[in-house]
C-alpha positions as CSV (number, residue, x, y, z in Angstrom):
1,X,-11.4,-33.3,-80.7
2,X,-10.5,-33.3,-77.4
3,X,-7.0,-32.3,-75.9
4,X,-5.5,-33.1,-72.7
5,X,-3.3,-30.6,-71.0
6,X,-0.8,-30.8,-68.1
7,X,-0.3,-27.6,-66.3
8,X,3.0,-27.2,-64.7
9,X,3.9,-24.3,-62.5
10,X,0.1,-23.4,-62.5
11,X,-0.1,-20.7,-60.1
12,X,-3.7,-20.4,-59.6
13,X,-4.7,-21.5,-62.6
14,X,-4.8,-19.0,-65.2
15,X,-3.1,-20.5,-68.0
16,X,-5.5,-23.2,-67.4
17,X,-8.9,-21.6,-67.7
18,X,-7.4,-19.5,-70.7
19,X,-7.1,-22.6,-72.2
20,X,-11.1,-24.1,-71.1
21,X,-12.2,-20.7,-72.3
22,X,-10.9,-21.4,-75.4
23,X,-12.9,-25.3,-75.3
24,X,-11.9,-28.7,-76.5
25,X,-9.5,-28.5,-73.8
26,X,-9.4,-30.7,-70.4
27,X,-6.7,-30.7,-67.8
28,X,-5.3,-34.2,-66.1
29,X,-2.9,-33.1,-63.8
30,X,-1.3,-29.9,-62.1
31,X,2.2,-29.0,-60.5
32,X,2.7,-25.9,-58.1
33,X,4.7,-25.9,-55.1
34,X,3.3,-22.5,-53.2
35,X,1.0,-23.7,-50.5
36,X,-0.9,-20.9,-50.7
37,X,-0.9,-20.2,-54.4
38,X,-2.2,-24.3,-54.3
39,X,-5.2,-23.3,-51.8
40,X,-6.6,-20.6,-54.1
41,X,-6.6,-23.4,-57.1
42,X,-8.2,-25.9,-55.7
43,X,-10.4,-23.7,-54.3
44,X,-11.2,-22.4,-58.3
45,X,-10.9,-25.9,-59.5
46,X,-11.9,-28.5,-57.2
47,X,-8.6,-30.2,-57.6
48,X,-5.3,-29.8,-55.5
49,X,-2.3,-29.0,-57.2
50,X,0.4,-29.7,-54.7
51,X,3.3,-31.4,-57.1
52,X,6.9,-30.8,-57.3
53,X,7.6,-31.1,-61.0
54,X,11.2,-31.4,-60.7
55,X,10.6,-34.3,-57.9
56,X,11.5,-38.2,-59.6
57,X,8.1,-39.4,-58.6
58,X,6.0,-36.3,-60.5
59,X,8.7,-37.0,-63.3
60,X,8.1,-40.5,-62.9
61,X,4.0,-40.1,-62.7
62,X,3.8,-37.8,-66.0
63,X,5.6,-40.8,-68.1
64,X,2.3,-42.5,-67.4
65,X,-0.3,-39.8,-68.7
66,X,-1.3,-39.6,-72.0
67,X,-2.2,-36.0,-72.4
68,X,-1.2,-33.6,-75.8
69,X,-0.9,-29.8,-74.6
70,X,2.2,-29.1,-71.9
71,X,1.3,-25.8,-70.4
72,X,4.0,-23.9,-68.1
73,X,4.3,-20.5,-66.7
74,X,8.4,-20.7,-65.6
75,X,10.2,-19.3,-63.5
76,X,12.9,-17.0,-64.9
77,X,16.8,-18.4,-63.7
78,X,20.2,-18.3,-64.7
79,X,21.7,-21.4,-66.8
80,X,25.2,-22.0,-66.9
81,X,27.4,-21.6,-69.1
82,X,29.9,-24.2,-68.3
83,X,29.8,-28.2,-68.4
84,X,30.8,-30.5,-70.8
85,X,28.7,-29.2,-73.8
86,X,26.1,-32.3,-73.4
87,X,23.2,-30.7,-74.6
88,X,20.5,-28.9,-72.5
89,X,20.7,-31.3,-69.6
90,X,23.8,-30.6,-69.2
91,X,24.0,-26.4,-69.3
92,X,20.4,-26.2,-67.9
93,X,21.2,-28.3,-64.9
94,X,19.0,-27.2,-61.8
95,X,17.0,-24.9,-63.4
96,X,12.9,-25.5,-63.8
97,X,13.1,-25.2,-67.4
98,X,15.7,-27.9,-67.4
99,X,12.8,-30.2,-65.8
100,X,10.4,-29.2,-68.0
101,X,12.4,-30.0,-71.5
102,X,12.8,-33.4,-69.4
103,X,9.0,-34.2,-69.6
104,X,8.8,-32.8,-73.2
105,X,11.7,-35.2,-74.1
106,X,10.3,-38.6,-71.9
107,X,6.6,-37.6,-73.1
108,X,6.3,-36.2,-76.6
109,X,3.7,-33.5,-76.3
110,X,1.7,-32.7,-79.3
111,X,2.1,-28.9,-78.1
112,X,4.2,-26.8,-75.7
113,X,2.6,-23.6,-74.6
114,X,5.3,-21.4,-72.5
115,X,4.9,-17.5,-70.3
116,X,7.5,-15.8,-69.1
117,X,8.4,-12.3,-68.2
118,X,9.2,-9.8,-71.2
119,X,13.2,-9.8,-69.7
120,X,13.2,-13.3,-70.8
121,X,14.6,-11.9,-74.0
122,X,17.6,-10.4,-72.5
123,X,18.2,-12.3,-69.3
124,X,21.6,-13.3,-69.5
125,X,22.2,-11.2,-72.5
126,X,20.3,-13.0,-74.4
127,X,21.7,-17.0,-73.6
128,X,18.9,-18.0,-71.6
129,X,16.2,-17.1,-74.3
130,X,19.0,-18.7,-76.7
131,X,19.4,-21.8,-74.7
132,X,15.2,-22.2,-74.4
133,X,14.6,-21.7,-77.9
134,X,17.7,-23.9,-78.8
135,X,16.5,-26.8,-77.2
136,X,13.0,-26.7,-77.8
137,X,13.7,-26.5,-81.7
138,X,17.2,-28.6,-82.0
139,X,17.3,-30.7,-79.6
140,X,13.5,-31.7,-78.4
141,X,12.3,-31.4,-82.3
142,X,9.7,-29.0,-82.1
143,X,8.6,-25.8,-84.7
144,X,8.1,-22.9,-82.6
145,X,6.0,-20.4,-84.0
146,X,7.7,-17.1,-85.3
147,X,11.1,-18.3,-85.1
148,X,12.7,-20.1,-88.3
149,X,14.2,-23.2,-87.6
150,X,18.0,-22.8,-86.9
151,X,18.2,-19.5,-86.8
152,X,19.9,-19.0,-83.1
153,X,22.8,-16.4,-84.3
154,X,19.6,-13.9,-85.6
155,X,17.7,-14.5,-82.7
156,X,17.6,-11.2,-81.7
157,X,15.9,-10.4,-85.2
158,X,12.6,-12.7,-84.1
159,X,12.5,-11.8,-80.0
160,X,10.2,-9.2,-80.2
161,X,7.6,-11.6,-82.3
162,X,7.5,-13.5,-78.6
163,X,6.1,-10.7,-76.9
164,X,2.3,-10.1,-76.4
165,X,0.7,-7.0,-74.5
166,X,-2.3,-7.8,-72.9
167,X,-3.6,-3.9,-73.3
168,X,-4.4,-5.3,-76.6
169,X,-6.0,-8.0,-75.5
170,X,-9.2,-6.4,-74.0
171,X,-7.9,-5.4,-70.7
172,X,-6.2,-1.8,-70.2
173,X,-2.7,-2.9,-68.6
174,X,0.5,-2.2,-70.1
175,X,2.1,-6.1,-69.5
176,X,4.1,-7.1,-72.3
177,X,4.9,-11.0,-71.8
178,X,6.6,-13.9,-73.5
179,X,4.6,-16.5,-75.0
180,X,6.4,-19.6,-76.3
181,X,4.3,-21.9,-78.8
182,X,5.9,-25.3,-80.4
183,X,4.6,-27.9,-82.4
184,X,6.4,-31.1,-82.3
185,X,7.8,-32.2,-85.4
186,X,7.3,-35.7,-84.5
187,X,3.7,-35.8,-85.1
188,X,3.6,-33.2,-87.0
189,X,6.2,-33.6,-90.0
190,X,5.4,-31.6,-93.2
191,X,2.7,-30.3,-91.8
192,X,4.4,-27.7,-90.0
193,X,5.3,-25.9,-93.3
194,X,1.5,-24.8,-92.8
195,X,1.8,-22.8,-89.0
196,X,1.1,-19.2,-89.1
197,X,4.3,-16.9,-89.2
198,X,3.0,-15.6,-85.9
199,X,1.0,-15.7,-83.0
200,X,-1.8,-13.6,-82.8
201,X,-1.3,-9.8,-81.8
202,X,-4.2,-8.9,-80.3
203,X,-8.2,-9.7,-79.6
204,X,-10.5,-9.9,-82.3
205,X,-13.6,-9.3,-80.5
206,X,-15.3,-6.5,-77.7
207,X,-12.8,-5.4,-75.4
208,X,-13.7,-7.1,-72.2
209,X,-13.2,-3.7,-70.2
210,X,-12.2,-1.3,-72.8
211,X,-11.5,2.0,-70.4
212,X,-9.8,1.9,-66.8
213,X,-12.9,3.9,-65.0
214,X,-14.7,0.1,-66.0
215,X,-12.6,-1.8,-63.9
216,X,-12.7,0.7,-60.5
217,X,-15.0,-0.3,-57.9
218,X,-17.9,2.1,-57.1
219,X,-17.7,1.7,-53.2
220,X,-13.8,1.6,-51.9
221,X,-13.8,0.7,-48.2
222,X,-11.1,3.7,-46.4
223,X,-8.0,0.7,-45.9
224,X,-7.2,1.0,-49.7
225,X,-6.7,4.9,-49.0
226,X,-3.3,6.4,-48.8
227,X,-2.9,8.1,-45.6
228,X,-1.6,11.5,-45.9
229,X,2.0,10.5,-43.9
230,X,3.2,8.3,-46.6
231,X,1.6,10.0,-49.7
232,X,4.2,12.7,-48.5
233,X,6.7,10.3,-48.6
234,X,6.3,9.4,-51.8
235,X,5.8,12.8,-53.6
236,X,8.9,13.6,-51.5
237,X,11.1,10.3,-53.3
238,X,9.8,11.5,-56.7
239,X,10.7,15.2,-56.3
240,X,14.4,13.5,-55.2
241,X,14.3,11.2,-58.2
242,X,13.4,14.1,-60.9
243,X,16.4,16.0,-59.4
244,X,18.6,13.1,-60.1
245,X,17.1,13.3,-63.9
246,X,15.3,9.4,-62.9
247,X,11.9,9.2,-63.7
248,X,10.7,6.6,-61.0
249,X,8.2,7.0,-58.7
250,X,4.6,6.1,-57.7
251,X,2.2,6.8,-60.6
252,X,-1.7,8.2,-60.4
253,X,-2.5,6.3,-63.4
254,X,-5.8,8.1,-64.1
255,X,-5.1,11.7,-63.3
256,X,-7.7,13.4,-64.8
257,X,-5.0,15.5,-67.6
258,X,-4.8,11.3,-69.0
259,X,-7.2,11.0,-71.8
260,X,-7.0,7.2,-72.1
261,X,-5.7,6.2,-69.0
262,X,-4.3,2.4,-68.8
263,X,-2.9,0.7,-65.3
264,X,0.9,0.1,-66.1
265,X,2.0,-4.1,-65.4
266,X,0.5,-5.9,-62.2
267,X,3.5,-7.2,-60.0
268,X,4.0,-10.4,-58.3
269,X,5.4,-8.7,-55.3
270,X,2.6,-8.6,-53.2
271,X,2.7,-5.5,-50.4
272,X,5.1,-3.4,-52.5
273,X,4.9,-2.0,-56.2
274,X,1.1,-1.1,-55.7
275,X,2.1,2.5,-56.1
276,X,3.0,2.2,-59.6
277,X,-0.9,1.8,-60.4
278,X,-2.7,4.5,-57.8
279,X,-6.1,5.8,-58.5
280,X,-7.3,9.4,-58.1
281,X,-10.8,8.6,-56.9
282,X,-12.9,11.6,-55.5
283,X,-16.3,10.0,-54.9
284,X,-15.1,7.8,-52.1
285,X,-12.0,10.1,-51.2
286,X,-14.4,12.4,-49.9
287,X,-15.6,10.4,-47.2
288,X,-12.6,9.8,-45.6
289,X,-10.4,12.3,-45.8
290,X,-8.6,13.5,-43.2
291,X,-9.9,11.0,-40.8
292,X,-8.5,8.1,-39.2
293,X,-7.6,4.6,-39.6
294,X,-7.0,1.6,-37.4
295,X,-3.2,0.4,-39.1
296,X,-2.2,3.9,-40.5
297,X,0.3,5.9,-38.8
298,X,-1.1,9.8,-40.4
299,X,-5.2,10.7,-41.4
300,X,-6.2,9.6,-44.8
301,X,-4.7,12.2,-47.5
302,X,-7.3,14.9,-48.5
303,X,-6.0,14.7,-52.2
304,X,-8.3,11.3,-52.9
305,X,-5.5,9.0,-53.4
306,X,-5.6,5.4,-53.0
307,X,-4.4,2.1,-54.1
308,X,-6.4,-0.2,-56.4
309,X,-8.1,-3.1,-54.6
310,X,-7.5,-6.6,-55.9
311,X,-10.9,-6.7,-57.5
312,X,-9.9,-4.1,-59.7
313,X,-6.7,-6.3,-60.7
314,X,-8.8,-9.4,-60.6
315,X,-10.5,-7.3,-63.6
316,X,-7.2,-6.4,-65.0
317,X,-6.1,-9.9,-65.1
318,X,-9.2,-11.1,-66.6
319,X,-10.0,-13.4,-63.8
320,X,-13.1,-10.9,-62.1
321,X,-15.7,-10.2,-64.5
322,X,-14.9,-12.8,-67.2
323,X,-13.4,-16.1,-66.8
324,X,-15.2,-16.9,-64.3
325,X,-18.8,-16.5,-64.7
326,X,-21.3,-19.0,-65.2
327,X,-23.4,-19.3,-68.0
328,X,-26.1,-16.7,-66.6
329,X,-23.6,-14.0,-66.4
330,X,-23.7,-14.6,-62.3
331,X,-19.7,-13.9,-60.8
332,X,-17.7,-16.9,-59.6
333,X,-14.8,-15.7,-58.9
334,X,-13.6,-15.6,-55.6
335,X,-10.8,-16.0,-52.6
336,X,-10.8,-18.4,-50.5
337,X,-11.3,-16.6,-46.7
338,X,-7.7,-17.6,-45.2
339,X,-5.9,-15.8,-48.0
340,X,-5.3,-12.6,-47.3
341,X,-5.5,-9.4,-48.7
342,X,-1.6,-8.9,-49.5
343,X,-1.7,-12.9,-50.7
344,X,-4.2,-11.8,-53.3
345,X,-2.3,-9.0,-54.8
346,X,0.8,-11.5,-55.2
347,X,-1.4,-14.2,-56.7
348,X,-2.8,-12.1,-58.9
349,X,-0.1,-10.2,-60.0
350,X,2.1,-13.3,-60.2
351,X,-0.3,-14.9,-63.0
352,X,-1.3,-14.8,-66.5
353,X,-4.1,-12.2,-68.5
354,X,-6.5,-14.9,-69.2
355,X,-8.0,-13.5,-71.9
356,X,-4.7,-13.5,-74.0
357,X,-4.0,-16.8,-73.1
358,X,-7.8,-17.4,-74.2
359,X,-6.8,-16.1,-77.5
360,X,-3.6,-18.2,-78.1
361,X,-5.4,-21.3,-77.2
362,X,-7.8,-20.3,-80.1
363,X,-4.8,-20.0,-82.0
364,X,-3.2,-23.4,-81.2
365,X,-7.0,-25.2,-82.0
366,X,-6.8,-23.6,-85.2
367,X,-3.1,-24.7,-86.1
368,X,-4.0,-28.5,-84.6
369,X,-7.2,-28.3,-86.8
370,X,-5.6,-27.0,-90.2
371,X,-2.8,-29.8,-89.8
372,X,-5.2,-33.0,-88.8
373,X,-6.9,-32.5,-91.8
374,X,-4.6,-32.9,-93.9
375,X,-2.9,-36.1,-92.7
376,X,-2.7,-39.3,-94.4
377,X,-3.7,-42.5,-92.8
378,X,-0.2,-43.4,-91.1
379,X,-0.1,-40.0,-89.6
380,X,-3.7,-40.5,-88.0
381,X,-2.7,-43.8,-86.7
382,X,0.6,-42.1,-85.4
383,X,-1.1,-39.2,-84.3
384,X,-3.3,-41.0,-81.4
385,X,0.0,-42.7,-80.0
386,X,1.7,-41.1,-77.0
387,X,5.3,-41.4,-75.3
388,X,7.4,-44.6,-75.9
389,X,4.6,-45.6,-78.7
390,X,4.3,-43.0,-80.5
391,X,8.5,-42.9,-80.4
392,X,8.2,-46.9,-81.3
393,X,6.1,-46.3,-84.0
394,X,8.0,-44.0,-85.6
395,X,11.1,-46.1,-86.0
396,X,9.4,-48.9,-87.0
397,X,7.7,-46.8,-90.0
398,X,11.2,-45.3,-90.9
399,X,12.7,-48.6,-91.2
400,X,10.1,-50.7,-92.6
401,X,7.5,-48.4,-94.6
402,X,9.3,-48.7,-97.7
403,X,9.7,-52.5,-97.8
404,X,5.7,-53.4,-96.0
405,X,2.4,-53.2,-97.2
406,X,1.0,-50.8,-95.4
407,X,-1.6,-53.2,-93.6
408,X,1.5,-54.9,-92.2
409,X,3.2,-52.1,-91.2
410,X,-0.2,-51.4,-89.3
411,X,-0.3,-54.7,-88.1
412,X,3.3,-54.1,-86.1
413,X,1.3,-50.7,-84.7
414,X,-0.8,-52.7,-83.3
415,X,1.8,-54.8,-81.4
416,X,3.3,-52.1,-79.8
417,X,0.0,-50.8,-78.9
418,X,-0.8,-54.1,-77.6
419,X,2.5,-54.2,-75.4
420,X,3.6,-50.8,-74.8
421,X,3.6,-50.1,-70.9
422,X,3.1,-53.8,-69.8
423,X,5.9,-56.1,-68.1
424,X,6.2,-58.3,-70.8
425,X,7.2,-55.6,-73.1
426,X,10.5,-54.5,-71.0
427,X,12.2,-51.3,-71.6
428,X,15.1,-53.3,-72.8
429,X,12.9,-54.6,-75.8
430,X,12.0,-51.1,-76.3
431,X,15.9,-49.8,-76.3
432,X,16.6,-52.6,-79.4
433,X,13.8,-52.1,-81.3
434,X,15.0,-48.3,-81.3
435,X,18.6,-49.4,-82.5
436,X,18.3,-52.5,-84.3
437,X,18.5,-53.0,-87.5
438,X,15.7,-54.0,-90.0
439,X,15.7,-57.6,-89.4
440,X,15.8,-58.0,-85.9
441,X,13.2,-55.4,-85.5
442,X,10.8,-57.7,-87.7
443,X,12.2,-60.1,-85.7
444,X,11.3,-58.9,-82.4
445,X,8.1,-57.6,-83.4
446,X,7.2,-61.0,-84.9
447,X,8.2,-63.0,-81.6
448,X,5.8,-60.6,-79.8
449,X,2.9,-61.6,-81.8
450,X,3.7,-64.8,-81.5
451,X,3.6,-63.8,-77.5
452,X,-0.2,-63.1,-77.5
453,X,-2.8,-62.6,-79.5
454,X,-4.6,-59.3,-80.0
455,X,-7.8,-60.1,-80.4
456,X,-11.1,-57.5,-82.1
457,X,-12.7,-55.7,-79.6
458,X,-14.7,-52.2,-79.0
459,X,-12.2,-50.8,-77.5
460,X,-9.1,-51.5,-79.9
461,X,-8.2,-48.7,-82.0
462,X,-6.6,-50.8,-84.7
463,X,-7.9,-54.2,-85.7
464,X,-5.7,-56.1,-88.4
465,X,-4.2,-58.9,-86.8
C-alpha cells in the first residue's frame, strides 16, 4: 500500500527522504518558511516548499488533501499556562505545535510522526512535553507509542523511551532526539492493543559509516584550518573554564589518545558551535601550516587543527553518502551554488539523521501492516475514508450498526462518499448528522439518496446502491 505524507516544517527535507528510504511512502505537499532552507529542497526535490502552515489558507488547503502520514520536525516554544482551561487551543495558542494539533484535528491522519530536540522533555519543567503528549492522546485520540494511555502524572517515568541517538543508528554522532509516533484511535480502534511497547532503539543492519576517520575528507582545502590566532584563543577560554571547575570548551573530537572517537551533536547555529566537533588532521595540516590565508587574521596553527567541512556532516547526518545516491551507487547529493558555506552548516545541522528516521518509518510500515490485517470489513471500508468522511462514517456506524444490516449500513457509506466535499452536501448537513439522533440521521441520509443517484462505475470504491 501506498501512504501519503505531508511534511510540515520540512527543513530541507530530511524527514522526508527518511521516510522514501523506507518505500511505500509518497509526499503531497510541504510547509517551510526559511527562504533559504526552501531553495536547498527544491533544489533536492524538484518541488518548492514555500508554505506557512500556521497561515488560514495552508490550513484551509490541507482540509482538502487526502493524505495518511503527518510528518513535522517543530519548533521548540513556550505554551502558556494561563487561559480559560479550553483544551489545547486554548493553552497552546500561538505556538507551531498549536497549528499542527489543528490539522491533526480538521484532517484525521492515520499517523503522526514528530522530532524535536532532547530538551523537549524538560522544557518548561516538563509542561510543554506534558501539554504535547496530552493532547495528542486525550484530546486528538491518538495511541502514542511507549507512553500508556492516561498516564500524564508518570510522565516523567516513559520520557526517556522518546529519545533516540543517532550514534546508534549507523552514524558516529552523539545526538540524542525526540521522536513522537501516534496512531489514531479512530481508524485504528482495538487494533492498537497490538503496537510495539517501543520504538526501535537502534539499526539493525551495516553501520553506514561505523568509525569517524570514514566520514573525514582525504583532501581539506586550508579555509577549514584554524589559524593559529584564534586556536589560542580558545585553548586560552578552556584553561579559564577548567579553573572555574566548568568543563566547556572546543573539543578535538579524534585526538589520537580517543580509541573510538565519535563527533558530539551537529548544531543548527550555523558559524558558531563548530568547535565542539574539531578534527586533528596531520595529512593536510602539513601543508599549510604556518602560512597564510586570505580572511584569517594569524597563519594557519602548526598543531593540524581544523574544523570539519559540511561534507563531513553531510555524512554525519546521513544526507552525503547515503540517502542520496542513485541506484548505481553514483552521489547526488548536493548544494545549490548560492547557498553558502555557513548556510550549509545551519541547514545541516538544523535537520534530522536520515537514517534513524529511515528506521522509524520501517517501524511505522510494520505497525500499519500488522494492524490492516487484521481488520474486519467495516474497518477496511472505514479505513480508506479521510477527514469529514471518515469522521461521518463513524457516527453513522456508532449509531446505526447495531440496528442495520450491514449492507445498509454500507449503503449510507456510500452516500457520504458520494456527497462529502460537494455543495449540495453543506457543512451544516454535516454538523446534524454528527448530533442528531438516530432517526433523523436515517432521515437525512435517506433524503440524500433520494437527492441523486450513485450509479456503478470503475472508479467507485463501494457499489450497493
Amino acid at each position: 500500500m501506498l501512504y501519503k505524507t505531508i511534511d510540515l516544517c520540512a527543513g530541507i527535507g530530511g524527514i522526508r527522504r527518511g521516510f522514501e528510504l523506507a518505500g511505500d511512502f509518497e509526499n503531497i505537499i510541504s510547509a517551510e518558511i526559511d527562504e533559504l532552507a526552501c531553495i536547498t529542497y527544491e533544489h533536492l526535490f524538484n518541488e518548492n516548499p514555500k508554505n506557512d502552515l500556521t497561515s488560514e489558507e495552508f490550513q484551509k488547503e490541507i482540509t482538502k488533501k487526502q493524505y495518511d502520514i503527518l510528518m513535522a520536525g517543530f519548533p521548540c516554544q513556550a505554551f502558556s499556562s494561563v487561559g480559560q482551561k479550553l483544551g489545547f487551543e486554548d493553552i497552546t495558542r500561538g505556538t507551531v505545535f498549536f497549528e499542527i494539533a489543528k490539522i491533526i484535528k480538521n484532517t484525521i491522519p492515520k499517523v503522526v510522526f514528530l522530532e524535536n530536540v532532547e530538551n523537549l522533555v524538560i522544557h518548561d519543567k516538563g509542561n510543554t512535553f506534558k501539554t504535547i503528549i496530552k493532547t495528542l492522546d486525550e484530546e486528538l485520540d491518538y495511541e502514542i507509542v511507549g507512553f500508556p494511555h492516561g498516564e500524564y502524572d508518570n510522565l516523567e517515568k516513559y520520557s526517556r523511551s522518546f529519545i533516540r541517538n543517532s550514534k546508534f543508528f549507523g552514524l558516529p554522532q552523539n545526538r540524542p532526539r525526540v521522536y513522537i509516533i501516534a496512531f489514531s484511535r479512530a481508524y485504528f480502534g482495538k487494533h492498537v492493543s497490538s503496537l510495539p511497547d517501543a520504538m526501535p532503539k537502534k539499526r539493525e543492519r551495516p553501520a553506514i559509516f561505523s568509525q569517524l576517520k570514514q566520514v573525514l575528507e582525504k583532501d581539506v582545502p586550508a579555509r577549514f584550518f584554524l589559524s593559529s590566532g584564534y586556536l589560542q584563543t580558545l585553548e586560552n577560554h578552556i584553561i579559564r573554564q577548567k579553573s572555574k571547575g566548568n568543563g566547556f570548551g572546543y573539543r578535538i573530537v579524534n585526538s589520537p589518545e580517543i580509541n573510538n572517537p565519535i563527533a558530539n551533536t551537529l548544531l543548527a547555529t550555523g558559524g558558531s558551535g563548530k568547535e565542539r566537533n574539531l578534527i586533528y588532521d596531520q595529512k593536510n595540516g602539513k601543508k599549510y601550516a604556518g602560512t597564510m590565508v586570505k580572511g584569517k587574521q594569524s597563519p594557519i596553527n602548526d598543531k593540524y587543527i581544523r574544523v570539519m567541512t559540511p561534507t563531513e556532516w553531510g555524512r554525519l547526518q546521513g544526507f552525503v553518502g547515503y540517502a542520496f545516491k542513485d541506484a548505481e551507487g553514483n552521489e547526488k547529493f548536493s548544494f545549490p551554488r548560492n547557498i553558502s558555506i555557513t548556510q550549509q552548516y545551519k541547514q545541516l545541522g538544523n535537520s534530522v539523521t536520515i537514517p534513524v528516521i529511515e528506521e522509524m518509518a520501517l517501524f511505522i510500515k510494520d505497525c500499519l501492516s500488522v494492524m490492516e490485517g487484521n481488520f474486519d470489513d467495516s474497518e477496511k471500508r472505514l479505513y480508506s475514508m479521510y477527514g469529514d468522511e471518515l469522521r461521518l462514517c463513524k457516527k453513522i456506524e456508532a449509531k446505526l450498526s447495531s440496528r442495520l444490516h450491514k449492507k445498509t449500513l454500507y449503503k449510507y457509506f456510500d452516500v457520504v462518499h458520494h456527497f462529502a466535499g460537494r455543495t449540495s452536501f453543506s457543512k451544516q448537513e454535516m454538523a446534524e448528522l454528527l448530533g442528531c439522533t438516530e432517526a433523523r440521521t436515517l432521515q437525512i441520509l435517506n433524503q440524500l439518496i433520494s437527492v441523486e443517484c450513485i450509479r456503478k462505475t470503475e472508479n467507485k470504491r463501494y457499489c450497493f446502491i
